[in-house]
PyMOL CGO cylinders between C-alpha atoms (Angstrom):
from pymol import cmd
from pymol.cgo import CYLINDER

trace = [
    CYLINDER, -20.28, -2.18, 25.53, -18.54, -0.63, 22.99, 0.3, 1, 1, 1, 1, 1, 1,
    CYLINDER, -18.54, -0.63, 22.99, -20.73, -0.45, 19.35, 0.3, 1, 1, 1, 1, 1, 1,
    CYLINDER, -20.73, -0.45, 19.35, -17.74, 0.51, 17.49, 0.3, 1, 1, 1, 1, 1, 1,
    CYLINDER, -17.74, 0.51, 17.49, -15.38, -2.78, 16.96, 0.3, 1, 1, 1, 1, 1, 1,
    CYLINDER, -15.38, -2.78, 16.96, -11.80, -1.85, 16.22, 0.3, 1, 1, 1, 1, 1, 1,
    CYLINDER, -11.80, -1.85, 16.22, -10.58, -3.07, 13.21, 0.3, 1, 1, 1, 1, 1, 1,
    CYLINDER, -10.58, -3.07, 13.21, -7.53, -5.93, 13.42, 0.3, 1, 1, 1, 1, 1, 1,
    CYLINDER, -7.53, -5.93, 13.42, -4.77, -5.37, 11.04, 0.3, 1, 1, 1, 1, 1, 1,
    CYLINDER, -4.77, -5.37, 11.04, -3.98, -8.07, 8.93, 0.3, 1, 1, 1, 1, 1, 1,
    CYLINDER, -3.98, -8.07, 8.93, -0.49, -9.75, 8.15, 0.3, 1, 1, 1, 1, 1, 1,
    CYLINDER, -0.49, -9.75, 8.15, -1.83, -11.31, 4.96, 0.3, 1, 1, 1, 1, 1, 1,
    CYLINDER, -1.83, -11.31, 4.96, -0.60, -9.09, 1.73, 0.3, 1, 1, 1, 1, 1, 1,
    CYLINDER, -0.60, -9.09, 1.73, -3.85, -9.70, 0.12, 0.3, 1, 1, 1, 1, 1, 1,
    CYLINDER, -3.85, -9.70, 0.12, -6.39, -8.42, 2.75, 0.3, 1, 1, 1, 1, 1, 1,
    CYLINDER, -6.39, -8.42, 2.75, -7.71, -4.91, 2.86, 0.3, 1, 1, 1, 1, 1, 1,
    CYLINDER, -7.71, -4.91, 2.86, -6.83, -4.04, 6.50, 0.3, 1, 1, 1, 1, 1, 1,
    CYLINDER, -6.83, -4.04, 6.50, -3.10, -5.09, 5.88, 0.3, 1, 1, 1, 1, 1, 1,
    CYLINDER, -3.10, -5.09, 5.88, -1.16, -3.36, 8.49, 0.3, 1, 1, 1, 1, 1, 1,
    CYLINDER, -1.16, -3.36, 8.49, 1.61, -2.39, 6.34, 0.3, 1, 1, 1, 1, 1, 1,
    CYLINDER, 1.61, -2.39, 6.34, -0.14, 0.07, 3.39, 0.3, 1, 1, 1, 1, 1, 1,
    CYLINDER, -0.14, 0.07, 3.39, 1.78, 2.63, 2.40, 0.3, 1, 1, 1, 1, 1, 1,
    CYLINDER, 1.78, 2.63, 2.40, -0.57, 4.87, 0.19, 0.3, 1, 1, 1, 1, 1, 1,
    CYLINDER, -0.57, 4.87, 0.19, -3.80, 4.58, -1.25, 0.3, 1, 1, 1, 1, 1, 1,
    CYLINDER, -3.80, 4.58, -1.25, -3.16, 5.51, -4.89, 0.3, 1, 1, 1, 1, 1, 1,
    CYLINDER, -3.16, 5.51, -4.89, -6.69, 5.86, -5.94, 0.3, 1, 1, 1, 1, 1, 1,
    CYLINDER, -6.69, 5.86, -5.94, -9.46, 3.16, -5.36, 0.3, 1, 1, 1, 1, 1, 1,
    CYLINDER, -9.46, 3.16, -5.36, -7.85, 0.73, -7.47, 0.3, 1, 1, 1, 1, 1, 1,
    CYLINDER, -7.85, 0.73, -7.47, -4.22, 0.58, -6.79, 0.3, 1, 1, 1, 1, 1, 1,
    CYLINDER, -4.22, 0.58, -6.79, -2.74, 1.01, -3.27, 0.3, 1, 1, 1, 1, 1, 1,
    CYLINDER, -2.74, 1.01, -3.27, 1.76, 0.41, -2.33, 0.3, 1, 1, 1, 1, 1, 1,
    CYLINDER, 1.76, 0.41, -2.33, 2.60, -1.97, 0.53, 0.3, 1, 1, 1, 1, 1, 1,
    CYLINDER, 2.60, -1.97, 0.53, 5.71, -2.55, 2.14, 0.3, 1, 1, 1, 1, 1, 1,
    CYLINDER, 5.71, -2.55, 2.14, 5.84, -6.55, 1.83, 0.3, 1, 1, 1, 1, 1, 1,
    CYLINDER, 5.84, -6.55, 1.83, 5.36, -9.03, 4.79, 0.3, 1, 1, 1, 1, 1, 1,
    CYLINDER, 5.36, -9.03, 4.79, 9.13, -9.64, 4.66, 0.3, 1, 1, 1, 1, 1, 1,
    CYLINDER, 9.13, -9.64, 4.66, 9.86, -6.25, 4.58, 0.3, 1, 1, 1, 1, 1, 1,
    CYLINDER, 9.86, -6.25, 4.58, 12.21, -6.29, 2.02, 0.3, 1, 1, 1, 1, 1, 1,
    CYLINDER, 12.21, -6.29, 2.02, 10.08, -4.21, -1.15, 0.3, 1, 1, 1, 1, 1, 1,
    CYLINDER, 10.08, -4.21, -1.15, 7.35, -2.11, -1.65, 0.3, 1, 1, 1, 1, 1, 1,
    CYLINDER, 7.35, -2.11, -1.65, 4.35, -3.94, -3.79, 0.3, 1, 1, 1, 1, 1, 1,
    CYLINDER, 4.35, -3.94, -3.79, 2.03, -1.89, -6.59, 0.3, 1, 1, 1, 1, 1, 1,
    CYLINDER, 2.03, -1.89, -6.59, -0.88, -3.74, -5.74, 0.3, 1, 1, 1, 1, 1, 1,
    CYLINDER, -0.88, -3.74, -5.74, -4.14, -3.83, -7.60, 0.3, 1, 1, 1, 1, 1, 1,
    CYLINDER, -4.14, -3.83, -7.60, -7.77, -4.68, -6.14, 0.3, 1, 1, 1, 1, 1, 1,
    CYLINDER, -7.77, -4.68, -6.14, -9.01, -7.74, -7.58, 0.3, 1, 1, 1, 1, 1, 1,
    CYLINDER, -9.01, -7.74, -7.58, -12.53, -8.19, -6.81, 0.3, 1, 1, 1, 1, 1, 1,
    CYLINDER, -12.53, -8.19, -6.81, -13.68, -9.11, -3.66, 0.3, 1, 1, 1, 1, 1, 1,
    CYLINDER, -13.68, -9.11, -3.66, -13.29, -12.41, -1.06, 0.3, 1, 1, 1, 1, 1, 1,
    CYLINDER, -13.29, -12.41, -1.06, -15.95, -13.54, 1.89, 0.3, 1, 1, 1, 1, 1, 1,
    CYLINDER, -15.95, -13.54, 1.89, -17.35, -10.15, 1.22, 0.3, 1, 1, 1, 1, 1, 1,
    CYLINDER, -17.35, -10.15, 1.22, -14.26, -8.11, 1.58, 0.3, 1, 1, 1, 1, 1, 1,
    CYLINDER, -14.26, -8.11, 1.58, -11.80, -6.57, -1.18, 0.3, 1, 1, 1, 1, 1, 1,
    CYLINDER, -11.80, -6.57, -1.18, -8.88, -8.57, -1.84, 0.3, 1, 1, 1, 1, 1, 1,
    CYLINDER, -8.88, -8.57, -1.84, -5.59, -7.23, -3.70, 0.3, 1, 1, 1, 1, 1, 1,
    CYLINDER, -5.59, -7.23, -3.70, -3.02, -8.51, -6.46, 0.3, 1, 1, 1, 1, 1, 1,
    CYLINDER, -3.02, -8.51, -6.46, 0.21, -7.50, -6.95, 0.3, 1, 1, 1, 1, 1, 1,
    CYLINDER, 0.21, -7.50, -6.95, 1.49, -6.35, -10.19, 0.3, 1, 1, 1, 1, 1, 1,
    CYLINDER, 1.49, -6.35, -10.19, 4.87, -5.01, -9.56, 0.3, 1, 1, 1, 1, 1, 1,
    CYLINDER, 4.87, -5.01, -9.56, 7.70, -5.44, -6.43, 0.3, 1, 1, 1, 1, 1, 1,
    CYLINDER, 7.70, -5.44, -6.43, 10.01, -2.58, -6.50, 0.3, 1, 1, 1, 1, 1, 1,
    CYLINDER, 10.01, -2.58, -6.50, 13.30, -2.24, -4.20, 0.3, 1, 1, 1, 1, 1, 1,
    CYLINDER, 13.30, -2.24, -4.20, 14.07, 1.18, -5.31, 0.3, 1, 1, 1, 1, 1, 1,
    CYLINDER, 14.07, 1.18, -5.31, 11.19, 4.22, -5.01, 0.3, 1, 1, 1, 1, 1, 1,
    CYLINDER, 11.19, 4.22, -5.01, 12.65, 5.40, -8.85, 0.3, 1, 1, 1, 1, 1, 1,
    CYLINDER, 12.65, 5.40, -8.85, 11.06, 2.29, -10.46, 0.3, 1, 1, 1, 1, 1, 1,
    CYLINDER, 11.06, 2.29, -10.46, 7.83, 2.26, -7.60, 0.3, 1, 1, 1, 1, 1, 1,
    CYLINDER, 7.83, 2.26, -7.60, 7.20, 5.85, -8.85, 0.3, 1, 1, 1, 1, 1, 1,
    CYLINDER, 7.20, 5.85, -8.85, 7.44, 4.77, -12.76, 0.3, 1, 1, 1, 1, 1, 1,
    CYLINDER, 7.44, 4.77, -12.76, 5.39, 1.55, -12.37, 0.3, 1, 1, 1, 1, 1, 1,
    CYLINDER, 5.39, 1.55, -12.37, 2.70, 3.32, -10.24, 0.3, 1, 1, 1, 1, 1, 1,
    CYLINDER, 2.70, 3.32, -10.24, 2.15, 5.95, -12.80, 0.3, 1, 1, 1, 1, 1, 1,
    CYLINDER, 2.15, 5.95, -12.80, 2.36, 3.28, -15.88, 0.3, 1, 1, 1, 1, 1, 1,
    CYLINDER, 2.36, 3.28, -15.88, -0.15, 1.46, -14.20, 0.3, 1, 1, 1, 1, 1, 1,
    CYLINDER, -0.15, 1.46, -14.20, -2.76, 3.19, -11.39, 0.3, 1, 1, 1, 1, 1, 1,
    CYLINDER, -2.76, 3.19, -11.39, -3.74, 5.54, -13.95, 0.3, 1, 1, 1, 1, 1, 1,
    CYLINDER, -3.74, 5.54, -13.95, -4.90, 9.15, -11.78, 0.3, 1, 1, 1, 1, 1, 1,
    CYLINDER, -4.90, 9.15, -11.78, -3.29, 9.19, -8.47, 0.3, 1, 1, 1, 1, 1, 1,
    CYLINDER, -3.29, 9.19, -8.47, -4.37, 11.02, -5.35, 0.3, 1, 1, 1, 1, 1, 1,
    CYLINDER, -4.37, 11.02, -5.35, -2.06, 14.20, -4.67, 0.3, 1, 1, 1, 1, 1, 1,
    CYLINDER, -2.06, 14.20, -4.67, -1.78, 13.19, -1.37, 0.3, 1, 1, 1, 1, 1, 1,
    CYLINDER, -1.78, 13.19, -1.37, -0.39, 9.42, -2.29, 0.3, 1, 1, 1, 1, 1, 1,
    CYLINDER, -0.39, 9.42, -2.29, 2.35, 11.21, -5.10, 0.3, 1, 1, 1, 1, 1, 1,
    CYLINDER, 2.35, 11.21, -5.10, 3.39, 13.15, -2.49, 0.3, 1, 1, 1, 1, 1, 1,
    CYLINDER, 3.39, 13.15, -2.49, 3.67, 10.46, 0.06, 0.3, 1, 1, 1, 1, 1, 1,
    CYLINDER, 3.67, 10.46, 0.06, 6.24, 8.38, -2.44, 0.3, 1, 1, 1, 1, 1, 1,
    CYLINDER, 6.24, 8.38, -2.44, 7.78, 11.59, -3.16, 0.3, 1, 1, 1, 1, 1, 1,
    CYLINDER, 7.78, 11.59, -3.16, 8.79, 10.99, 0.77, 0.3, 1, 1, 1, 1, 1, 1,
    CYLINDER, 8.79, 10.99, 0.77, 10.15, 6.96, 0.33, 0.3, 1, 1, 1, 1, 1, 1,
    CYLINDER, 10.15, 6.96, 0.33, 13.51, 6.68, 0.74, 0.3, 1, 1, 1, 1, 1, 1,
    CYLINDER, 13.51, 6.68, 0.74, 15.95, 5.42, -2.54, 0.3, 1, 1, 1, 1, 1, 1,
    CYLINDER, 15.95, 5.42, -2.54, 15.78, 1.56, -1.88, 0.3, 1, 1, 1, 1, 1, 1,
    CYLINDER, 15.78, 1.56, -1.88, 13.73, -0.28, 0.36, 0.3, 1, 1, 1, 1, 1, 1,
    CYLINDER, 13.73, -0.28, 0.36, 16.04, -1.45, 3.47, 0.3, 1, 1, 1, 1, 1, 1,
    CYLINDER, 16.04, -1.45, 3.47, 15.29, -4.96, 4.66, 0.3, 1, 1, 1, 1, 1, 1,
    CYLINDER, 15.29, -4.96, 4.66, 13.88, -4.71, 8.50, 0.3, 1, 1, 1, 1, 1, 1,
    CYLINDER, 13.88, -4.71, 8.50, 13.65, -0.99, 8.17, 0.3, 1, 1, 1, 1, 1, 1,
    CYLINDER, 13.65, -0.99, 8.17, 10.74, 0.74, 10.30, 0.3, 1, 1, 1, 1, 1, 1,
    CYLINDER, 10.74, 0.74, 10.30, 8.70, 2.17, 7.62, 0.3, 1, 1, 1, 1, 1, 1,
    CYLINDER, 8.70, 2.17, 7.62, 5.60, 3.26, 8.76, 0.3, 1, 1, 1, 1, 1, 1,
    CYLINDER, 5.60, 3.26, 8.76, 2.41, 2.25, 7.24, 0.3, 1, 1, 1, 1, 1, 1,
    CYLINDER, 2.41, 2.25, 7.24, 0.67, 5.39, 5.64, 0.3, 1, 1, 1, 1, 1, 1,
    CYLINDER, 0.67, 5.39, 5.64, -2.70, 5.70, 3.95, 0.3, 1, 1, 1, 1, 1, 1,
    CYLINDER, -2.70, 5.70, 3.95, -4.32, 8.44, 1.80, 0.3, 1, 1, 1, 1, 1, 1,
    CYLINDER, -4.32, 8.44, 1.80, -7.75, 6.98, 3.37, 0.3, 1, 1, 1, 1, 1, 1,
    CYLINDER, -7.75, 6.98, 3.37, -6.65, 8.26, 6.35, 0.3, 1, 1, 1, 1, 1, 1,
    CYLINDER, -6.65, 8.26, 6.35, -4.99, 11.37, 6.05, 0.3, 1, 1, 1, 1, 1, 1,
    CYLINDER, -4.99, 11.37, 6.05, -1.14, 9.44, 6.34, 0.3, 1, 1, 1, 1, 1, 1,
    CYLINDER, -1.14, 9.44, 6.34, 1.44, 9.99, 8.67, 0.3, 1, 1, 1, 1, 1, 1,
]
cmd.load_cgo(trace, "trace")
């Protein structure tokens, strides 16, 4: 039997496993790509839920100009690794594009 459970992504925005994070910005703030993949989301953790973090969104951004103002307005310090991974976003969020889901936590894409 196997003692180490993989984890199920999520599809709910909210969650912390949601399959679709883009960077970890520091331990508060994290970017999403939204469930109807149309914008990226400046999220901010918001306490916890059943035991497990849960996340708010402060700001939905279609272009990566006004993700990369509104992250740094609001996240405060952000990881290296996370500027440089929205240094990589593309101009404007395409609907049903195939943006991979990156994380700082672990080590991106």
């Amino acid at each position: 039997m196997n003692r180490h459970a993989a984890v199920l992504c999520s599809r709910s925005e909210e969650t912390d496993n949601y399959h679709a994070v883009i960077a970890h910005l520091n331990d508060r703030w994290r970017v999403i790509v939204c469930a109807a993949d149309i914008q990226w989301i400046l999220q901010r953790r918001a306490g916890e839920r059943h035991g497990r973090a849960r996340w708010d969104a402060r700001s939905f951004c279609r272009t990566s100009e006004a993700l990369n103002r509104l992250s740094r307005k609001h996240a405060g310090a952000i990881d290296p690794a996370a500027t440089d991974i929205l240094a990589e976003l593309p101009n404007w969020i395409e609907p049903n594009s195939t943006v991979q889901s990156r994380s700082t936590a672990d080590g991106g894409i």
